[in-house]
C-alpha positions in Angstrom: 100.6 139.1 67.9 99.2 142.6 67.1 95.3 141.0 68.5 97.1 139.7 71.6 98.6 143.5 72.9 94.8 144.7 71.7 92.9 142.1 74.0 95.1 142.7 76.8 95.0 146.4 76.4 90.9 146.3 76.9 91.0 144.2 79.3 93.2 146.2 81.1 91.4 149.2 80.3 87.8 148.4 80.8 88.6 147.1 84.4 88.4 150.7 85.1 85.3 152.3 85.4 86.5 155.7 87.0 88.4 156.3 84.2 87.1 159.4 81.9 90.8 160.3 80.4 93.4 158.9 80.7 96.6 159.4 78.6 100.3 159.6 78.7 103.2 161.2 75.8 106.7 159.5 76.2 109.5 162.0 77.3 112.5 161.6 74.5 115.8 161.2 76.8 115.7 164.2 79.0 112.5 166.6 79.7 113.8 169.9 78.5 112.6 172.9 80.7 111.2 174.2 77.7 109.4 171.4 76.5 105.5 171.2 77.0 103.8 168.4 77.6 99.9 168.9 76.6 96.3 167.0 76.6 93.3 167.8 74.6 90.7 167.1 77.2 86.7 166.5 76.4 84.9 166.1 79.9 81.6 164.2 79.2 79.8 166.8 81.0 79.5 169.9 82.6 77.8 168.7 86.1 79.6 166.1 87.7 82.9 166.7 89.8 86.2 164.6 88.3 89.4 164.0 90.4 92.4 165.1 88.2 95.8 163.7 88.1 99.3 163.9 86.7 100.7 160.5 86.5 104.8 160.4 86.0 106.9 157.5 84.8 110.4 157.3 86.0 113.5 155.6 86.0 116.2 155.3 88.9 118.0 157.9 87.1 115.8 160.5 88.5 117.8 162.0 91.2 115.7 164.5 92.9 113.8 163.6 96.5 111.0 165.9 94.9 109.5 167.6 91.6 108.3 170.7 90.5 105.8 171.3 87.4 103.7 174.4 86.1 100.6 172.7 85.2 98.1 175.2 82.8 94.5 174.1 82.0 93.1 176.4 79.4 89.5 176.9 79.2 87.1 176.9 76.9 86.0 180.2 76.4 89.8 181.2 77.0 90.5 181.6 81.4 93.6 179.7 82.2 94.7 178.8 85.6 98.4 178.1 86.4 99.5 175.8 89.3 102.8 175.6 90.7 103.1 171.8 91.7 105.3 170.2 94.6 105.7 166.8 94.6 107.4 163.8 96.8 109.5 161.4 94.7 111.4 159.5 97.0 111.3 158.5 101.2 113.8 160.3 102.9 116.8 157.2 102.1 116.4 158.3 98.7 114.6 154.9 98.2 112.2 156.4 94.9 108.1 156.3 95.5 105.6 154.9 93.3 104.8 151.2 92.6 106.2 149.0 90.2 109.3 146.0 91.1 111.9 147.2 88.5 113.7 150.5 88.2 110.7 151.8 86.3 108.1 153.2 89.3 105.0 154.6 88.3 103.3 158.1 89.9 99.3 159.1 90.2 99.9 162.6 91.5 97.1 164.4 92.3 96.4 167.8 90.6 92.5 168.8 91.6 89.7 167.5 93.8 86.0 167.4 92.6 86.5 169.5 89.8 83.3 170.5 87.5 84.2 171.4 83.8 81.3 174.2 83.7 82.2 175.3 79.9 81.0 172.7 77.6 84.0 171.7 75.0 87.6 170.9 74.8 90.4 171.6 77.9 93.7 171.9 77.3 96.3 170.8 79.9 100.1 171.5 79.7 102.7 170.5 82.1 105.8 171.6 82.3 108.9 170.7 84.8 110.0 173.0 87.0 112.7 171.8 88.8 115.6 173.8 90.3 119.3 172.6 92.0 119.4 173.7 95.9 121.6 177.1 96.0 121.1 177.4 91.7 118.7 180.3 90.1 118.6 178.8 86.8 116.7 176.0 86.6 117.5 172.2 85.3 117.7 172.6 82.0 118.1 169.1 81.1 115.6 166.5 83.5 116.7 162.8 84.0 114.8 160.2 85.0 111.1 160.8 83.7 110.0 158.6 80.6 106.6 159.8 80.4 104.0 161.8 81.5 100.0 161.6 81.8 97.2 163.2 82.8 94.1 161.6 84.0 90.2 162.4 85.0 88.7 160.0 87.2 85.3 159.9 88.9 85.2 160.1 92.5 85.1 156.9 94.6 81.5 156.5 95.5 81.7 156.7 99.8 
């Protein structure tokens, strides 16, 4: 059984040839608002742009129309940059977005366009959620719904 998951898993994988990274860490019950998510990230060079995603997993108990994450990428030779991120995650019914036919959908949110990693050596990306209740200060302290979370660097689609 083991060399059946193994075969499918490369073919799977190898049927992607924009893929450079692409990884995702399972979210145990709830996604505490504490709770970091990171990737250790080796770009294979420092002269080609990569497209840069955050890819979500989530169940129909998420119960927000949207999402909020802090997203850090430390350098190198030690800059960070900090994003706050906005996201859609459901059409205005409520019906949730992403594909999949069960309650699981699947999310390839994009993060950065045509991005060179100048520094040579290893990135470090952390997400974090950020979500808040309409009319609450403190945020959700507790997040439903999300199973895991990924991050991904793809080539660009050759126009």
């Amino acid at each position: 059984m083991p060399i059946v998951l193994l075969i499918i898993s490369f073919v799977f994988t190898s049927c992607d040839p924009n893929r450079v990274f692409d990884e995702y860490q399972s979210v145990p019950g709830t996604w505490h608002k504490d709770s970091v998510i990171s990737f250790k990230v080796k770009p294979p060079d420092s002269t080609n742009a990569y497209n840069l995603f955050v890819n979500l997993r989530n169940t129909n108990a998420y119960k927000y129309n949207n999402l909020f994450l802090i997203v850090n990428m430390h350098f190198p030779h030690g800059k960070t940059i900090t994003d706050t991120l906005e996201y859609k995650m459901a059409d205005p019914s409520g019906k949730l977005l992403g594909t999949g036919m069960s309650d699981m959908k699947e999310n390839k949110l994009w993060y950065k366009e045509n991005v060179v990693f100048k520094e040579k050596g290893e990135y470090i990306v952390n997400i974090q959620q950020a979500m808040r209740e309409n009319g609450k200060v403190n945020g959700v302290v507790e997040l439903e719904g999300i199973t895991d979370v990924g991050f991904r660097v793809e080539r660009p689609n050759k126009k």
